[in-house]
N, C-alpha and C positions, 0 to 999 in steps of 0.2 A: 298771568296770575289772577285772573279775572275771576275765577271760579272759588279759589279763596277770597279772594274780597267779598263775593257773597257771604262765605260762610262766616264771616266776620262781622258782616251785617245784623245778621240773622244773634250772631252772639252778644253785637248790641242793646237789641232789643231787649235781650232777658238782663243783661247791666240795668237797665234803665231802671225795669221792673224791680232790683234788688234795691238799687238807690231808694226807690219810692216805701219798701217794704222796711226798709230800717231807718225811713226819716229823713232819708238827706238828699234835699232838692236844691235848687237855685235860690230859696229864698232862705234855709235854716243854714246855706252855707256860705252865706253873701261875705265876702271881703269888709271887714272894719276893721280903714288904716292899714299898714303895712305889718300884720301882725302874721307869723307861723300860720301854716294850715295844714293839718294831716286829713286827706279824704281816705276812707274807710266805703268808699262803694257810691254810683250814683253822677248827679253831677256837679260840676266842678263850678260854681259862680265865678261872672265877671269881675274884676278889679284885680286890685295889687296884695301881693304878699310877700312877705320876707324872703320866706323860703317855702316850699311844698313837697310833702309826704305823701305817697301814694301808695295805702295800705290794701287795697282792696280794687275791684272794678270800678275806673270811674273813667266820666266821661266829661271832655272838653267844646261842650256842646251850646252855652250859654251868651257867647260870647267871649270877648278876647281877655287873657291874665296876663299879667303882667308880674314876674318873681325874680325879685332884685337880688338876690344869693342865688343855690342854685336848689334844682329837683331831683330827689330822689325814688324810686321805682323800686320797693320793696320784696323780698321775697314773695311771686305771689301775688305782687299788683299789678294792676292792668292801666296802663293809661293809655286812653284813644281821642287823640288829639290830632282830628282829620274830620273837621267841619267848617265850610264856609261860611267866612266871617266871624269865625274865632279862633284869634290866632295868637300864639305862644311866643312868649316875649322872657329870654331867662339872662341875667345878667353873669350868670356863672358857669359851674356844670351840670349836665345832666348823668346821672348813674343809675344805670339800670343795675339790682343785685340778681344774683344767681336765683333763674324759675323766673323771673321777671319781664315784664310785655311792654314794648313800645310802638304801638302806633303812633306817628307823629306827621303831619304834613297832609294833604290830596293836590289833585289836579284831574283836569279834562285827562280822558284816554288811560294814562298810566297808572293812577288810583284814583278811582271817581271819590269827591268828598261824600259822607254816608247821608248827607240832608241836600245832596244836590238835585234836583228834580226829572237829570235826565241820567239815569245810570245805566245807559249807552255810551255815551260820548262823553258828558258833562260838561258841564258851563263856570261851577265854582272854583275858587284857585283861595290855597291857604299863602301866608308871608310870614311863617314862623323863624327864630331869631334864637341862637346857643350863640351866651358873648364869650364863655368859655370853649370845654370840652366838651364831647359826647362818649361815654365812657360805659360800654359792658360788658357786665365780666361774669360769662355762665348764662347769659338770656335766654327764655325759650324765646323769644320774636323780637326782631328791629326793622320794622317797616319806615323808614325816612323818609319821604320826597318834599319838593320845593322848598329847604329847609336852609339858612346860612349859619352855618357851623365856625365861627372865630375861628375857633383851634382847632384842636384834633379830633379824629374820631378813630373809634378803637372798642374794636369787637372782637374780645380774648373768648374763646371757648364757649358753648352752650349750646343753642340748636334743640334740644328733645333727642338726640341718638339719628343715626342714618337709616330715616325712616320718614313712612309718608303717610302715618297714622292719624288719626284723628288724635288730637291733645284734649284733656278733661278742661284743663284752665282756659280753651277756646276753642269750646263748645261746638267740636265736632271739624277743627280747619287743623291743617298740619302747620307743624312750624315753617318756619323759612326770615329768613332774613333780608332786606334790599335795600342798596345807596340809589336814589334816581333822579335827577337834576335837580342836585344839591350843590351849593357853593362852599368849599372845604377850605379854610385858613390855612391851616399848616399841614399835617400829615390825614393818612387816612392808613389803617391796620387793620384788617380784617384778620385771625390766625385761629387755626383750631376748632373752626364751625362745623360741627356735623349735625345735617338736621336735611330735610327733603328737599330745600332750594335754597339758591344764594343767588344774588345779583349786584352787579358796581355800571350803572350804567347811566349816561348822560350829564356825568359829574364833574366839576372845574376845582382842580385841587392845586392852590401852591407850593406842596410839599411832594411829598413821595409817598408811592399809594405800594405800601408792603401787602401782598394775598398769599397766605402761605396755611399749609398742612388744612385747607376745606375738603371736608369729604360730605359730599349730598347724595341722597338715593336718586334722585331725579336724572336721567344720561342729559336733559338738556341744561342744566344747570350749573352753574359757575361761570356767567356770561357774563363779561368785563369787557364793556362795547361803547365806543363812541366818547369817551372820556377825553378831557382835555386836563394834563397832570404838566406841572411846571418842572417835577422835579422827576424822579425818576419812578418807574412801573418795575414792582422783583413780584416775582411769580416763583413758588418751588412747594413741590409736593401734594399738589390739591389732585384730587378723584371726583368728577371726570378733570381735567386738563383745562385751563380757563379757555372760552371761544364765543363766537358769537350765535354760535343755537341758532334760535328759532326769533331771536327778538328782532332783528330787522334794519340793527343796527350799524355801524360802519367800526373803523378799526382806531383806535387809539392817537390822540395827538399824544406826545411825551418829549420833552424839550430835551430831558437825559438821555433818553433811552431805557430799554427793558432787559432784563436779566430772564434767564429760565425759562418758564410752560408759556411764557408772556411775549417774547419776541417774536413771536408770527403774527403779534396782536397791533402791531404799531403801523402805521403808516410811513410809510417812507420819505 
């Protein structure tokens, strides 16, 4: 998925430029005290806040926040929180609403962070923190990695349609969605995603990881590879059939067992 990552790059950069055009930089949106903050585009200043609104393009690029409630991701906002050495610390849940963008996390090889110097390989690594849920409902993008999630996470419906279009809200990259070595508290639910890829891979979940009714245009997509799941893996209905594709991956630990498209997926 390297090839979107560029194009997300690349759609950073005009964020930035919108931040700057309507006023809001790291110093008109410095944290004082633990007080609400709604960003409306731009980036996102270091410190602490109650809770956070994310109305518009904005970017977690300053340094690390700290939001003791939880963050909301707005019809239509964008938050890209995938830069080393600023990292997301949220005491509650995260909800992404319907039309809504989450980038959240990077790492060396799997998402290079966007300010890492080698975007070949990469050197930076994020230690983002959900002490609740991760919750969305209708998303066009949920990009997660190196992220520990308390609770659950839970991606009902959205995607952009079973297509591998360019999206207006990300300026030229298709949708797609991905779990990838993330540490999961309780369950994990992916259901109802139709959009150009999906991925659940390299993730340690103490719950039961439900994938059910995905349908992605991509034939390599729907790779659920190399997971280590405490509780049980149900698989039913997804297009293409979950597999390991093209990623490189190996096959599933799972202490229950797997139901469905998913029991070829397990290791013995």
């Amino acid at each position: 998925m390297k090839r979107i990552q560029f194009v997300l790059l690349s759609f950073l950069a005009a964020t930035m430029l919108l931040g700057a055009s309507v006023g809001i930089n790291s110093t008109s949106a410095r944290a004082a005290g633990a007080a609400p903050y709604t960003c409306a585009g731009g980036s996102i200043a270091p410190g602490t806040y109650s809770s956070l609104t994310v109305a518009g393009p904005c970017a977690l690029d300053s340094g690390s926040v700290t939001v003791q409630h939880g963050v909301t991701i707005l019809s239509g906002g964008e938050l890209f929180a995938a830069f080393g050495g600023s990292d997301l610390t949220v005491g509650q849940n995260v909800n992404v609403q319907p039309n809504g963008v989450l980038v959240l996390g990077c790492e060396p090889e799997a998402f290079i962070c966007f300010n890492d110097p080698d975007q070949d390989v990469g050197t930076l690594m994020t230690h983002d923190v959900i002490g609740g849920n991760l919750i969305a409902d209708g998303a066009l993008a949920v990009i997660v990695h190196k992220t520990a999630i308390h609770g659950n996470a839970i991606v009902s419906g959205g995607g952009g349609g079973v297509n591998c279009d360019p999206q207006p809200i990300l300026q030229g990259s298709p949708a797609y969605a991905t779990f990838e070595d993330n540490v999961i508290g309780r369950n994990a639910v992916i259901t109802n995603w139709d959009s150009c890829w999906l991925g659940f891979i390299r993730n340690t979940v103490s719950g039961n990881v439900n994938f059910q009714q995905n349908v992605t245009f991509d034939p390599d997509a729907n790779e659920v590879v190399s997971n280590v799941i405490s509780g049980k893996l149900n698989c039913s209905a997804n297009s293409p059939a979950p597999q390991i594709g093209d990623s490189g991956g190996s096959l599933n630990t799972v202490s229950r067992g797997a139901t469905g498209q998913c029991v070829p997926l397990v290791a013995p």
